[in-house]
C-alpha positions as CSV (number, residue, x, y, z in Angstrom):
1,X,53.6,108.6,-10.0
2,X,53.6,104.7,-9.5
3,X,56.5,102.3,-10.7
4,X,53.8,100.7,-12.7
5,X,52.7,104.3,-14.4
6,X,56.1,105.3,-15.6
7,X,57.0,104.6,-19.5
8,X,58.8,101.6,-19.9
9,X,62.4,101.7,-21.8
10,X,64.9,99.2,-22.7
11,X,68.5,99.7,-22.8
12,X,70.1,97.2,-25.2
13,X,73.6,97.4,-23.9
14,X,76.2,98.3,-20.7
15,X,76.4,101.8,-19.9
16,X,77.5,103.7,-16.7
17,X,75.4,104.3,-14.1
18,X,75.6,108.0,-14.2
19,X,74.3,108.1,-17.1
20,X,71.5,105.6,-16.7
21,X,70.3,107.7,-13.4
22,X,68.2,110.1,-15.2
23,X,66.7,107.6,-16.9
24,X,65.7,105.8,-13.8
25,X,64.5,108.6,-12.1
26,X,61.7,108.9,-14.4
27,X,61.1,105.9,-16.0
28,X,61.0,101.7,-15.7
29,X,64.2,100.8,-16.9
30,X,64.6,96.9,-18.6
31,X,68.5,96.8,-18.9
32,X,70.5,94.8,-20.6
33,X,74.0,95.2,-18.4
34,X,76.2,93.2,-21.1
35,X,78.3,94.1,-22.8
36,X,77.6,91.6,-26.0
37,X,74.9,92.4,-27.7
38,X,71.0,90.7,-27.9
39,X,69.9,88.3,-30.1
40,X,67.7,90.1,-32.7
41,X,64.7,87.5,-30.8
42,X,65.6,88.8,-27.6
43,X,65.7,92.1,-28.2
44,X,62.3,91.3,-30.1
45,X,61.0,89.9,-27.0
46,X,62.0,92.9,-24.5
47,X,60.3,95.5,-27.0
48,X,56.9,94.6,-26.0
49,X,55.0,96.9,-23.9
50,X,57.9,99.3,-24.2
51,X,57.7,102.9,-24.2
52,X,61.4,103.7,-25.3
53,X,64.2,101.9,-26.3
54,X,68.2,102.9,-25.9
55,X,70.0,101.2,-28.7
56,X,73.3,100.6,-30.2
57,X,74.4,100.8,-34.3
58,X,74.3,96.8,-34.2
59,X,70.7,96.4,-32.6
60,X,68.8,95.7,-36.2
61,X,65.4,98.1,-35.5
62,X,63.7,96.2,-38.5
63,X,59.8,95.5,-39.0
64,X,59.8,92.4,-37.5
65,X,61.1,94.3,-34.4
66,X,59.0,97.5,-34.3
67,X,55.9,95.5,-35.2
68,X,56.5,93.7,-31.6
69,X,56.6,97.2,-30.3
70,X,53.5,98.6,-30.7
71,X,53.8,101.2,-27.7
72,X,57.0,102.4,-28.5
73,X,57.2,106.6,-29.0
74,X,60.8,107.0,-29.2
75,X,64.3,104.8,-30.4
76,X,67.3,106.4,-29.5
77,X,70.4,105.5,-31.4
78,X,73.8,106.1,-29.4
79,X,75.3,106.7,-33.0
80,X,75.6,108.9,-36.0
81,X,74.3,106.5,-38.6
82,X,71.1,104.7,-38.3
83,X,71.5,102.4,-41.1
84,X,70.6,99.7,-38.5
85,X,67.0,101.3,-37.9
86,X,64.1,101.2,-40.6
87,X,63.4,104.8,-40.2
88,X,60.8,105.3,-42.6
89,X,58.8,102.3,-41.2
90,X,59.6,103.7,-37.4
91,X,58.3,107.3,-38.9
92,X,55.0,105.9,-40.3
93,X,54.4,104.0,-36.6
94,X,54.6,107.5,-35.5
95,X,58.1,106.6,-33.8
96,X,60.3,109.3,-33.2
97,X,64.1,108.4,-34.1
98,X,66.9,110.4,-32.6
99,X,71.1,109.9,-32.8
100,X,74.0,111.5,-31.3
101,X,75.6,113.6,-34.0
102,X,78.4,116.2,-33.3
103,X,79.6,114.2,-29.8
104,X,81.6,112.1,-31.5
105,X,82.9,113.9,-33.9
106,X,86.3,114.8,-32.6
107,X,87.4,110.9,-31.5
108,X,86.2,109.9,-34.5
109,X,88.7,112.5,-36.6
110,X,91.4,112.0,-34.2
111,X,91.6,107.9,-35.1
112,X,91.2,108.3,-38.5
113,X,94.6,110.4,-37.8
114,X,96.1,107.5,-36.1
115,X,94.9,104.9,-38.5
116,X,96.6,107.4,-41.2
117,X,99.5,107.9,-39.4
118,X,100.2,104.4,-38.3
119,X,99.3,102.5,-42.1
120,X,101.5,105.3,-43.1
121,X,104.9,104.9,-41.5
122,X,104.0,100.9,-40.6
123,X,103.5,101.5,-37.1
124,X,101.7,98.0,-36.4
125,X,104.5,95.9,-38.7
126,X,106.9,97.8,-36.3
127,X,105.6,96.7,-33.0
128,X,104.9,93.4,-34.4
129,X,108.5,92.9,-35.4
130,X,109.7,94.4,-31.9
131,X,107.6,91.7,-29.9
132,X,108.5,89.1,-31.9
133,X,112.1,89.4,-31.1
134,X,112.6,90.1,-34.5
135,X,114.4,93.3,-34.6
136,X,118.5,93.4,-34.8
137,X,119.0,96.9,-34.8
138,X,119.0,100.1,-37.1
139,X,119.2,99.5,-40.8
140,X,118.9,102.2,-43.6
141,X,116.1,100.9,-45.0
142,X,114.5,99.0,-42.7
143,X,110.4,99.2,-43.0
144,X,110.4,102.9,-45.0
145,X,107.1,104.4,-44.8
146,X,105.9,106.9,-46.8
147,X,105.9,110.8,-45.6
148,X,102.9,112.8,-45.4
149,X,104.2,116.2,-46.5
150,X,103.1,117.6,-49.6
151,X,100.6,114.8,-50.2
152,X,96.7,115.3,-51.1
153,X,94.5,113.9,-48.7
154,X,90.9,113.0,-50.4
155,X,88.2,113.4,-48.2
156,X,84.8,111.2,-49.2
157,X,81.8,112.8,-47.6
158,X,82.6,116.5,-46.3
159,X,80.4,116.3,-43.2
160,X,80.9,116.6,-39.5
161,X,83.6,114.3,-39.2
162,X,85.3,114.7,-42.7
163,X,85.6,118.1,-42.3
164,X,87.0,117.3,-38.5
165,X,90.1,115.2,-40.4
166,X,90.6,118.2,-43.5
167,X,91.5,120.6,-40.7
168,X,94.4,119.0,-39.5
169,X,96.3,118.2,-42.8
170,X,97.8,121.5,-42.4
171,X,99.9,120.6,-39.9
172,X,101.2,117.7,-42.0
173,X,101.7,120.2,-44.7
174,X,98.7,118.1,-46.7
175,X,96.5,119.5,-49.3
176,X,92.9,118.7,-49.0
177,X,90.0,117.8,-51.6
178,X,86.8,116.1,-51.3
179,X,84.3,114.1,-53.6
180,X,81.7,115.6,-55.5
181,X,79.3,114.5,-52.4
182,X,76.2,116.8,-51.7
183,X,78.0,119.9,-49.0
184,X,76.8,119.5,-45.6
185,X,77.3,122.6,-43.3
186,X,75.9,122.9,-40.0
187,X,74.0,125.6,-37.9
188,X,77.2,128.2,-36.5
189,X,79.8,125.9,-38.7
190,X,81.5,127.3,-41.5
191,X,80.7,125.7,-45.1
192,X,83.8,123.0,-46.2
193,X,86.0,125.1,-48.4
194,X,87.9,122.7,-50.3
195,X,88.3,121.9,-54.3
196,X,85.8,120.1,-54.9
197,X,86.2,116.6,-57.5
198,X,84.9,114.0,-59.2
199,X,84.8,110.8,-56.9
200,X,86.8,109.5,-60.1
201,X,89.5,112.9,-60.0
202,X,89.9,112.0,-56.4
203,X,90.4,108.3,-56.3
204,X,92.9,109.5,-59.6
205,X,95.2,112.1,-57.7
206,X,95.1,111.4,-53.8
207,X,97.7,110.2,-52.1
208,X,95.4,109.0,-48.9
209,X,91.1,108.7,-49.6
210,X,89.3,109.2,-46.1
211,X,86.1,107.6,-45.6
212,X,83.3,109.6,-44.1
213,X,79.6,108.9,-45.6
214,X,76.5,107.3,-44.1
215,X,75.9,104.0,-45.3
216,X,73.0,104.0,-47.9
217,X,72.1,101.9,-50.9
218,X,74.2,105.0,-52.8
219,X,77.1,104.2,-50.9
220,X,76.9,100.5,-50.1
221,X,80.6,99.1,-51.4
222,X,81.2,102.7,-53.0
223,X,84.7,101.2,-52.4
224,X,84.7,98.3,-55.2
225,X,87.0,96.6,-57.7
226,X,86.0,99.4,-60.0
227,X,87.0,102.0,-57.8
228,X,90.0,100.3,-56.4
229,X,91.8,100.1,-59.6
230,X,91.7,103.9,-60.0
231,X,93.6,105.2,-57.2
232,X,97.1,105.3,-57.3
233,X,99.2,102.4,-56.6
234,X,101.0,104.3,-53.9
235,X,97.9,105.1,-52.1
236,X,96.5,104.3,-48.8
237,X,92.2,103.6,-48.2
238,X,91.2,104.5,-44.2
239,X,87.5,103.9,-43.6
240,X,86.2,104.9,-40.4
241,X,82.6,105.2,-41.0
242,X,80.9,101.8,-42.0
243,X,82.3,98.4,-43.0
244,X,79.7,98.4,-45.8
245,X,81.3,101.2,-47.8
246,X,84.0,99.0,-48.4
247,X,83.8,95.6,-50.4
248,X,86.1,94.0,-47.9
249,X,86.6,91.1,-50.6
250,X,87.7,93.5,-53.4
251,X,89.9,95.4,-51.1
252,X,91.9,92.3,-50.0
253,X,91.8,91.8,-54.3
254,X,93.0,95.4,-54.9
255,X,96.0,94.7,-51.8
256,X,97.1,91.1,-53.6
257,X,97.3,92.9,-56.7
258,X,99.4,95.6,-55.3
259,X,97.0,98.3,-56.5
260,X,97.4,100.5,-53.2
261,X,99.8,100.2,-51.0
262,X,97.7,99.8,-47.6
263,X,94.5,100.7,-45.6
264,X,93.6,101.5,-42.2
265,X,90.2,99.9,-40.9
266,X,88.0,100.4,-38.2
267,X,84.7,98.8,-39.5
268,X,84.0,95.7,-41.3
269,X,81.2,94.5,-43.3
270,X,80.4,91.6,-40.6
271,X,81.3,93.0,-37.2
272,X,82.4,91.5,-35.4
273,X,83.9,89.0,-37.9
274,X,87.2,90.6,-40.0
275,X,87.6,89.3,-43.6
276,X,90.8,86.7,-43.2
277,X,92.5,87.8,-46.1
278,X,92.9,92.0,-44.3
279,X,93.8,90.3,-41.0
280,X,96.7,88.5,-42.9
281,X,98.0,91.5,-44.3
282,X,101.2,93.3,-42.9
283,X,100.2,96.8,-45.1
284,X,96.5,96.9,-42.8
285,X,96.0,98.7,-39.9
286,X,92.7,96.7,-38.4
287,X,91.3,98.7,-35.0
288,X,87.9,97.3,-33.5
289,X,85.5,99.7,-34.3
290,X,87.2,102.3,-31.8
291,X,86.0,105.4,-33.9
292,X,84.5,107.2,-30.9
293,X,85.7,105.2,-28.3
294,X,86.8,107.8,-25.5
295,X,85.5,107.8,-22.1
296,X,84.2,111.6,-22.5
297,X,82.9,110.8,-26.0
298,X,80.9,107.7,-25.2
299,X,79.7,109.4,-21.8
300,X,78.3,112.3,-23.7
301,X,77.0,109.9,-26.4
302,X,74.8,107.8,-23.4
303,X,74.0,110.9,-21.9
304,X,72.4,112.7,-25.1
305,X,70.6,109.5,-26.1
306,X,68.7,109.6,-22.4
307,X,67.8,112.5,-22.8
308,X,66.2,112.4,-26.1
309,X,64.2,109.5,-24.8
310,X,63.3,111.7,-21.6
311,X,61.9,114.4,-23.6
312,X,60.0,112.4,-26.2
313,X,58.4,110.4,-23.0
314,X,57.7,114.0,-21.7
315,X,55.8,114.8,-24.7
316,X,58.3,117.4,-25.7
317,X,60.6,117.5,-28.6
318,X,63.6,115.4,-29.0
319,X,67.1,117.0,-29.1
320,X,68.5,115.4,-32.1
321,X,66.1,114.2,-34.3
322,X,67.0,112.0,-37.5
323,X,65.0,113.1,-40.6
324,X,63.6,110.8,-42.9
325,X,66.0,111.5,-45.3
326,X,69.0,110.4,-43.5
């Protein structure tokens, strides 16, 4: 087969070598080796004639995009969610949409852990205070935190990864529910077993509230001023699944007020942006979208998106395929 008869794919942003190999082995590769992102006009731009595209949870896959694209077979997200892709207009072009569920499900879990832990017991105020020359030595009650035994975590959207974070509140001697959100299980998985409550029970009796749903017009700013003032005043917010859940503004609101007493952040509604009022705050833990930020994670994350575009191109079907429905 010639250069000019394999598929063309674009690759919207840096990823290792190894992982791009397969990829251009088979295939006419247009990569984008930065690591900031394209313009949406760009990325408009290099669609056309394309066969495939590679793409990241900030490339916007909207109609103005796909209609440049009118070749494209298959849009691989290296992500969970694929709020940032019109699915149902990709579907009706006949596009195939894949994701990288599961992969990322453990570094995900594990810094929601050390978002919890360091909002918790004030980690980030400590090494501030320490760098600043500010520390004069042991006090009894210098920067108390708050202990995690015999609190109840609340776990908002009992998938992959919420069900990833329930299992190790054990350890902490933490007892778990989650929302009233629809039960996901997966194939070989066991089903969540957890008391099940109200989104209003939860945000009433937990001690922490763990983010973990797609975003969706359901759950856009599930995390309001309405919502805010039902949790306990002693309670900590950690949202590591999209900035959009949270209504950054009425969180900063809910913190001035003294309604909870912190949160731990890893998205924001405007990446890369950070609303001012959470940076300022000494009871925030702000991380920069590191959820699944491991070498191994984001290896196997490139690696399963190349080959869903492979076997799409091949006319075969795609490993993980996003239903309509997501």
């Amino acid at each position: 087969m010639t250069l000019e008869e394999k598929p063309r794919v674009l690759v919207t942003r840096r990823m290792p070598s190894a992982v791009l190999s397969p990829l251009y082995r088979a295939c006419e590769v247009d990569f984008h080796d930065h690591s900031q992102a394209l313009t949406h006009t760009a990325l408009c731009d290099r669609l056309v004639e394309k066969d495939g595209l590679i793409c990241m949870f900030n490339d916007r896959i909207d109609e103005a995009a796909l209609s440049v694209a009118s070749g494209l077979k298959v849009i691989a997200a290296v992500a969970v969610g694929v709020d940032n892709i019109d699915v149902p207009a990709a579907k009706a072009r006949g596009i195939i949409v894949t994701n990288t569920p599961d992969i990322l499900t453990r570094a995900t879990a594990e810094l929601t852990w050390g978002l919890l832990l360091a909002v918790t017991r004030r980690v980030g105020e400590g090494d501030r205070v320490l760098r600043d020359g500010g520390w004069t030595g042991w006090t009894f009650d210098f920067l108390l935190g708050t202990e995690l035994h015999g609190k109840q975590l609340g776990i908002i959207g009992a998938g992959r990864i919420g069900q990833a974070v329930a299992a190790v509140a054990p350890a902490f001697g933490m007892r778990v529910v989650c929302a009233a959100w629809p039960r996901q299980t997966q194939r070989n998985k066991k089903p969540f077993e957890c008391p099940v409550l109200s989104l209003d029970e939860l945000l009433l009796t937990s001690d922490i509230v763990s983010l973990h749903v797609p975003l969706t017009a359901e759950t856009h700013h599930l995390i309001n001023r309405r919502t805010l003032v039902r949790m306990k005043r002693s309670a900590f917010l950690i949202n590591t699944s999209r900035g959009g859940v949270v209504d950054d503004v009425a969180l900063a609101w809910a913190l001035d007020q003294r309604l909870i007493a912190g949160a731990g952040l890893d998205v924001f509604e405007d990446e890369p942006n950070v609303n001012r009022e959470l940076a300022k705050k000494e009871n925030v833990c702000l991380t920069p979208h590191l959820g699944s930020a491991t070498r191994e994670t984001r290896t196997a994350m490139g690696e399963l998106a190349v080959r869903n575009v492979l076997e799409v191109l091949a006319g075969r079907s795609p490993v993980t395929p996003v239903s309509l429905n997501v």
